[in-house]
C-alpha positions in Angstrom: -18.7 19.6 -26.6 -21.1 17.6 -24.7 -19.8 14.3 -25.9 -15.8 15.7 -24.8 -17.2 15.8 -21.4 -18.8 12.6 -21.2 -15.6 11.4 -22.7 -13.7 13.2 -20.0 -16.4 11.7 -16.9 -16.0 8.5 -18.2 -12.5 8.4 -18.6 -12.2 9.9 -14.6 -14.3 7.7 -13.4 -12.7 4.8 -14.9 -9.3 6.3 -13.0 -10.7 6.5 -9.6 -12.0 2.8 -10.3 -8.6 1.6 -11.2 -7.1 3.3 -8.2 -9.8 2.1 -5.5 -9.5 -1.6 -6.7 -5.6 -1.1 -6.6 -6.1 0.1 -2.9 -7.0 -3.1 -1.0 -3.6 -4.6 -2.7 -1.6 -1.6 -1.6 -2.8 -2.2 2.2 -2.4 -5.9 2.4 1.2 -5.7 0.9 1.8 -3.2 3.6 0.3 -5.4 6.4 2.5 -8.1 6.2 4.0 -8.0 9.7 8.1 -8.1 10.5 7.7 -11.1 12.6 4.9 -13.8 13.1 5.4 -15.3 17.2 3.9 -18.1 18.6 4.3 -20.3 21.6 5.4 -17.5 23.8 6.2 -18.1 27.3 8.0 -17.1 30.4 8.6 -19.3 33.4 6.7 -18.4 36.2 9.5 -17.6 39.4 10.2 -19.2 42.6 9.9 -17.2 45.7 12.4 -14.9 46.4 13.7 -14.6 42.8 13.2 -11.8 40.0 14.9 -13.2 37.1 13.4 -16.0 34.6 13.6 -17.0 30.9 11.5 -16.7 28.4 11.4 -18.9 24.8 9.1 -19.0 21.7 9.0 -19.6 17.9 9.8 -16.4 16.1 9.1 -16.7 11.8 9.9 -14.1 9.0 7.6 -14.1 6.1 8.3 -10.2 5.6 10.1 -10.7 2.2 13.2 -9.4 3.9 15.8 -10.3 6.7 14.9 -9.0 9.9 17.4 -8.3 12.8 16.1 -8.0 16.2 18.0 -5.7 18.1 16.0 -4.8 21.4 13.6 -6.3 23.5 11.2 -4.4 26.5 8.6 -5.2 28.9 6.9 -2.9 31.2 6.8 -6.7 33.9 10.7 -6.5 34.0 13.4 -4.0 34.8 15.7 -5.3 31.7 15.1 -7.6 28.8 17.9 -9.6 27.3 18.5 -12.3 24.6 20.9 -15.2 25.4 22.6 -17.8 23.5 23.9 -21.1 25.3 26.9 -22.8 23.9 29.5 -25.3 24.2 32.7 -24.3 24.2 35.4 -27.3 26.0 33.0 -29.8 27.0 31.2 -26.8 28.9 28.6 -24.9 28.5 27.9 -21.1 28.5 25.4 -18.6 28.3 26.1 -15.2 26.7 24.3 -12.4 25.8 23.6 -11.5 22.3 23.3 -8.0 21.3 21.4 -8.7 17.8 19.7 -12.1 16.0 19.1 -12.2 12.1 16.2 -14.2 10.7 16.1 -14.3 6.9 12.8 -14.5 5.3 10.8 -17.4 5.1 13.1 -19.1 8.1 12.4 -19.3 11.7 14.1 -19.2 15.0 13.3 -21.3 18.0 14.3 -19.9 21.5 14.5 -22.7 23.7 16.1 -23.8 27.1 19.9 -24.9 26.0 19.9 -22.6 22.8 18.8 -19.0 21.8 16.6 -17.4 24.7 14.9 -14.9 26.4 16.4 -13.5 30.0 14.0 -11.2 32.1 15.5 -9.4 35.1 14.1 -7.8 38.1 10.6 -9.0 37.3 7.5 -7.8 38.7 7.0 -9.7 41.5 3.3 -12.0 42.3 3.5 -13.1 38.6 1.8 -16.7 38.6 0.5 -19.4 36.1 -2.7 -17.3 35.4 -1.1 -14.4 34.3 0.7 -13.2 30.9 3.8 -10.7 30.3 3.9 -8.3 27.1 7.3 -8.1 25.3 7.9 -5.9 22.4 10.4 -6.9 20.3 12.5 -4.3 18.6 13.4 -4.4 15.4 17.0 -2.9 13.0 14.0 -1.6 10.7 12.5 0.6 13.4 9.5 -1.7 13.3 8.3 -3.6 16.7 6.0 -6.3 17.5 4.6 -7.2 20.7 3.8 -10.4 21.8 1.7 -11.7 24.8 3.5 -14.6 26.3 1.7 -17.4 29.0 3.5 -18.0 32.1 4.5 -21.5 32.5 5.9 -23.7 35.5 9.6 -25.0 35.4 8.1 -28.4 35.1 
């Protein structure tokens, strides 16, 4: 009987092992974020306006499409992504209501191309200062990214 139990301890404990070393693996599959950003900024206004752009390097390594569908930010009143194009020699700048970035690619948003618009910004933003945008996500998922102001230079 004694030896059943020992058997029985033994083969517990060598459970619980399994599971705690499994754990670690678990987590850092589930830490993989939506979207990696980098080079966020916003142009810093001129007086008297509220409305500026805003541009950075968005990449998916999530193992999955992701399709960003909303954007926030408690400095502006309304936050919108743009696309310009050229359509007959001219060109135009439309919002877009959703962008797709399969895994493993990346977007740029850049003046002339895919960007962000802020409107009725906070005013006395200047070069010193930064802007939190959360980017929304189809999967419910959001990420929030710090951006740098910048000058229109």
């Amino acid at each position: 009987m004694l030896l059943r139990i020992n058997s029985m301890v033994k083969a517990l404990t060598l459970c619980v092992a399994v599971l705690f070393l499994t754990l670690p693996i678990q987590a850092a599959e589930k830490a993989v974020p939506a979207l990696t950003i980098s080079d966020a900024i916003f142009k810093v206004m001129p007086p008297g306006r509220s409305m500026t752009a805003g541009y950075m390097l968005l990449t998916n390594n999530s193992g999955e499409t992701q399709v960003l569908t909303a954007l926030r930010s408690d400095s502006a009143e309304r936050v919108e992504l743009h696309q310009h194009t050229h359509v007959n020699g001219m060109m135009k700048m439309r919002k877009v209501d959703q962008l797709s970035i399969a895994d493993g690619e990346s977007v740029e948003l850049t003046p002339g191309g895919y960007h962000l618009m802020l409107f009725g910004v906070k005013e006395g933003l200047g070069l010193d200062d930064t802007m939190d945008i959360e980017l929304q996500l189809e999967s419910g998922k959001s990420v929030i990214v710090n951006a740098k102001a910048s000058s229109f230079k």
